[in-house]
C-alpha positions as CSV (number, residue, x, y, z in Angstrom):
1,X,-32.7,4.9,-22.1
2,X,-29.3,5.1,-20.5
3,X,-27.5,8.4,-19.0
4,X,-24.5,9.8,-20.4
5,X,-22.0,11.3,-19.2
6,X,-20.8,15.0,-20.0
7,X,-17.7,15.6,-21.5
8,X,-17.0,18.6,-19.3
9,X,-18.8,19.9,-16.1
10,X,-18.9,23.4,-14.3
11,X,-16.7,23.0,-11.1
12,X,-18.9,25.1,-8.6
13,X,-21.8,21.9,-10.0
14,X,-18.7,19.3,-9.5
15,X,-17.8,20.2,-6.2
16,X,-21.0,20.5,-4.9
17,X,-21.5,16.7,-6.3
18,X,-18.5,15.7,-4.6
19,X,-19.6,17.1,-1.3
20,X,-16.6,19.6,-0.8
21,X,-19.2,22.3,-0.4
22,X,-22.5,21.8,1.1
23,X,-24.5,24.6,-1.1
24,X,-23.0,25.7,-5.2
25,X,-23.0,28.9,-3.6
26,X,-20.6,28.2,-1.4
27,X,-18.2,26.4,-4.1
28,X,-18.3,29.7,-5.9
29,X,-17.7,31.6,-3.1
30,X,-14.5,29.8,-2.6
31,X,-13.5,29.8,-6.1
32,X,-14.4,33.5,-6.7
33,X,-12.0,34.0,-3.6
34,X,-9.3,32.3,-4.6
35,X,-9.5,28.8,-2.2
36,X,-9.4,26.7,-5.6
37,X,-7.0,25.6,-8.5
38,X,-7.4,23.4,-10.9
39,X,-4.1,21.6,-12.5
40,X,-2.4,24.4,-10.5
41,X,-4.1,27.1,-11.7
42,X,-6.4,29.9,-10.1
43,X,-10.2,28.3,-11.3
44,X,-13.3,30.0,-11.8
45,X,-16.5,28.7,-10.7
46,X,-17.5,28.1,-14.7
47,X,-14.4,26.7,-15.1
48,X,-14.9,23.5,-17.2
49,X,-13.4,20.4,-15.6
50,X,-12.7,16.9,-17.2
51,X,-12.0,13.6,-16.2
52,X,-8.4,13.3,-14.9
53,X,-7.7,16.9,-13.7
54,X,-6.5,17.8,-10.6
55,X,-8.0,19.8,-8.3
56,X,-7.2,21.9,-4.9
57,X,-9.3,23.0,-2.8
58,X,-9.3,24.9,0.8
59,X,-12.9,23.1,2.3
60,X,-14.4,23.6,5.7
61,X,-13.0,20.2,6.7
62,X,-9.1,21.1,5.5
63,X,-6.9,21.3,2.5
64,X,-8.1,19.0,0.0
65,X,-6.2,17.6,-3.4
66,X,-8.8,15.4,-5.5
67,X,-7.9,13.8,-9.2
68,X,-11.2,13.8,-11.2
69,X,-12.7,10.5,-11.5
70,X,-15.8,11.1,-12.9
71,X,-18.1,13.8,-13.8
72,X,-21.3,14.6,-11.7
73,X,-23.2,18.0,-11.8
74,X,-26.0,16.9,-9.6
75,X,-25.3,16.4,-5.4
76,X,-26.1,12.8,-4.7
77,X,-25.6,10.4,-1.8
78,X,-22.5,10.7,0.5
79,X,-21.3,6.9,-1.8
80,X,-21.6,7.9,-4.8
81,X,-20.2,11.2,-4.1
82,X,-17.0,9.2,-3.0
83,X,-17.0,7.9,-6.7
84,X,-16.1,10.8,-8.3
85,X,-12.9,11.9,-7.4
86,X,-9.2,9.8,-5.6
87,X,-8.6,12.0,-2.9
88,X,-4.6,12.7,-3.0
89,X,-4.4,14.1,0.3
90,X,-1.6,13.2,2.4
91,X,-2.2,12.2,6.1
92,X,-1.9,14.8,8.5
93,X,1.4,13.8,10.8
94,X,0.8,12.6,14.5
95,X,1.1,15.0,17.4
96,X,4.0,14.9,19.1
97,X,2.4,16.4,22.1
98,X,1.5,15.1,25.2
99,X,-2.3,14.9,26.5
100,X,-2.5,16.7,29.4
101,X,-2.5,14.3,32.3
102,X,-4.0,14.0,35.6
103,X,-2.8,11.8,38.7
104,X,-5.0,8.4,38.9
105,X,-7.6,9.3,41.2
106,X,-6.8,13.4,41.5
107,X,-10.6,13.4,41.2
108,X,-12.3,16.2,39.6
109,X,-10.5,19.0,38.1
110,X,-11.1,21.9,39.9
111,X,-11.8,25.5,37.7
112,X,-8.1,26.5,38.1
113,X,-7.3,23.3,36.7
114,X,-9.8,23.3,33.9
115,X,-8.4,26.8,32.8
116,X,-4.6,25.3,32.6
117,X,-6.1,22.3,30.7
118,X,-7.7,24.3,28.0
119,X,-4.8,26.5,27.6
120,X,-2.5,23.6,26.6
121,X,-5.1,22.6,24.4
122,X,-5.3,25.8,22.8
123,X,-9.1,26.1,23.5
């Protein structure tokens, strides 16, 4: 008995397959609010998605843009999950700025310090 593949799958199913989203109610979340497009369009979380299409999508790790590999409508390891799309993302660009420094052997930072530290972090 072998498994074939669909044609077409929901994309709420595929994303959750592909480990964008951690629960399909999250994927449609983010597709009923707006966070994904397929080939450049706003999708729906029915939308059906096929092999080759390209998809974007705002994730709680960062932008993502994935070119469909394969269709999956059932969440499986973190490997095979990998398998299903080419992720087209480009690389965020280095910082430019500095880590915050301290003199060798300034010791501990005291709380004053610690404050400034975080604020050039941004924390």
């Amino acid at each position: 008995m072998s498994v074939e593949t669909p044609a077409t799958v929901r994309l709420d199913k595929w994303l959750t397959a592909a480990r964008m989203y951690k629960t399909r109610t999250l994927a449609q979340e983010a597709c009923d609010g707006g966070h994904v497009t397929v080939n450049d369009r706003s999708a729906a979380p029915a939308r059906a998605i096929k092999s080759g299409d390209t998809i974007v999508a705002a994730t709680p790790g960062g932008k993502k843009i994935l070119r469909v590999l394969r269709l999956e409508d059932k969440r499986g390891p973190a490997a095979q999950a990998r398998t299903l799309y080419d992720d087209l993302t480009p690389p965020e660009p280095p910082s430019d700025e500095p880590l915050a420094l301290r003199e060798r052997g300034a010791g501990r930072p005291t709380k004053r310090d610690r404050r400034v530290l975080d604020r050039t972090r941004g924390i």
